[in-house]
C-alpha positions as a Markdown table, in Angstrom:
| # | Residue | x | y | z |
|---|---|---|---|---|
| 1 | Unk | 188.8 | 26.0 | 83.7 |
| 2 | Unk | 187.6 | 28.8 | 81.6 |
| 3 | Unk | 187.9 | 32.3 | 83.6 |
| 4 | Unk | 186.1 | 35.2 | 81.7 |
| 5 | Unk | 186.4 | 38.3 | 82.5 |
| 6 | Unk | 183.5 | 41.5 | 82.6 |
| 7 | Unk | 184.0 | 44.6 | 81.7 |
| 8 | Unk | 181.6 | 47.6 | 81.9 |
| 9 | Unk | 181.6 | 50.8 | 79.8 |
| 10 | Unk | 179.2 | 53.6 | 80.3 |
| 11 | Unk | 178.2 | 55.5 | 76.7 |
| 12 | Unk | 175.9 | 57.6 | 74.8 |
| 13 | Unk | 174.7 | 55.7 | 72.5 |
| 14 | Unk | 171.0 | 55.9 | 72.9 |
| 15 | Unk | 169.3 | 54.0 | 69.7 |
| 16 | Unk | 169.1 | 50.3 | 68.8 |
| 17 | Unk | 170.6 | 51.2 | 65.2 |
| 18 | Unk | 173.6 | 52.5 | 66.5 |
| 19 | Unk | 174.3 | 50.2 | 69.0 |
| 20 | Unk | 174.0 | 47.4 | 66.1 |
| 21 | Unk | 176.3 | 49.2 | 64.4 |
| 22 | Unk | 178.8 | 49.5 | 67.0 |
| 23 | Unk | 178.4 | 45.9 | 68.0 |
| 24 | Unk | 179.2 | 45.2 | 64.3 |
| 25 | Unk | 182.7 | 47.4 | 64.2 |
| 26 | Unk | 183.6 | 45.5 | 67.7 |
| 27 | Unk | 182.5 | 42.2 | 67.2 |
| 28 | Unk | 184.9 | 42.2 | 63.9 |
| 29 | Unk | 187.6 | 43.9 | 65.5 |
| 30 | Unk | 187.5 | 41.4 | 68.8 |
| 31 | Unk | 185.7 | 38.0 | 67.3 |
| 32 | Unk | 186.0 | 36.2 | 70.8 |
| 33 | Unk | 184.3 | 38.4 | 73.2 |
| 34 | Unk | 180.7 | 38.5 | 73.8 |
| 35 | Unk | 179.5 | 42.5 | 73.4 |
| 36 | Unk | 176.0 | 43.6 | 74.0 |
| 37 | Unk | 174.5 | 46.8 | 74.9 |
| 38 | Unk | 171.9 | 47.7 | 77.6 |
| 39 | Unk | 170.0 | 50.5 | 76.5 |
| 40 | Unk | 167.6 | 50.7 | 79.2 |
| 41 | Unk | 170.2 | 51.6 | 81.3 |
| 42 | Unk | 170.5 | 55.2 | 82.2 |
| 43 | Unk | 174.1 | 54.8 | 81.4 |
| 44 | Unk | 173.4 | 53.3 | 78.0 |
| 45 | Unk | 175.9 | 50.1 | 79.1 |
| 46 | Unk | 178.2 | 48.3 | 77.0 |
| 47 | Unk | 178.7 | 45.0 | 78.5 |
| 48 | Unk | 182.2 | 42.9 | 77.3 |
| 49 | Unk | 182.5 | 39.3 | 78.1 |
| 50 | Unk | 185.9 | 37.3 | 77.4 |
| 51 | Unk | 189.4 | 36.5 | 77.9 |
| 52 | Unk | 192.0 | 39.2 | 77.5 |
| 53 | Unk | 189.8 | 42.0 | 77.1 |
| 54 | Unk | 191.4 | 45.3 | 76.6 |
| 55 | Unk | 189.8 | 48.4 | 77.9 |
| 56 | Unk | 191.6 | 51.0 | 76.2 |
| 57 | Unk | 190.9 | 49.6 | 72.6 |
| 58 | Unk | 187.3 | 49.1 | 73.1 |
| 59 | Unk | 186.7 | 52.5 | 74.0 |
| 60 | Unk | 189.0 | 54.0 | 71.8 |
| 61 | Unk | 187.1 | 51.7 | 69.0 |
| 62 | Unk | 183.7 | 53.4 | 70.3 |
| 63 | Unk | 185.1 | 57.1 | 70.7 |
| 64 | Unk | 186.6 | 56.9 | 67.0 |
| 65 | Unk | 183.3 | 56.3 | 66.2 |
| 66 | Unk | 181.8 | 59.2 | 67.8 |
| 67 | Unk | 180.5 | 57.8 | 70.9 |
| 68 | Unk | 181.5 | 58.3 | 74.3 |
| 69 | Unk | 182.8 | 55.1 | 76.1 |
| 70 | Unk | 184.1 | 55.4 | 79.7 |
| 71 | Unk | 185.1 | 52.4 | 82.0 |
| 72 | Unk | 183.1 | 51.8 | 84.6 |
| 73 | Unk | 184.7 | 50.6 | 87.9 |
């Protein structure tokens, strides 16, 4: 049985070309997971689907980028 986890990041990323961008830089860093962004969200959403997902890199991998990431609980 296959148990995935969902995680939640709130960001400021607020156009479709950077969020393509950023989906490119994570989906090569962390091939498994299933990333998309919701931009119609007032809290821009990154969504992350998988097993063994780590927080900290994700939104360190989207700060070094110059966005703001923070988890949401």
């Amino acid at each position: 049985m296959e148990i995935n986890m969902v995680e939640v990041f709130k960001t400021n990323v607020r156009r479709r070309g950077q969020a393509i961008l950023l989906l490119n830089i994570l989906s090569r860093q962390f091939p498994l997971l299933r990333i998309n962004f919701d931009l119609d969200d007032c809290d821009k959403i990154l969504r992350v689907e998988g097993e063994d997902i780590s927080q900290e890199k994700i939104a360190e991998l989207v700060t070094e980028n110059g966005y703001n990431c923070e988890i949401l609980v």
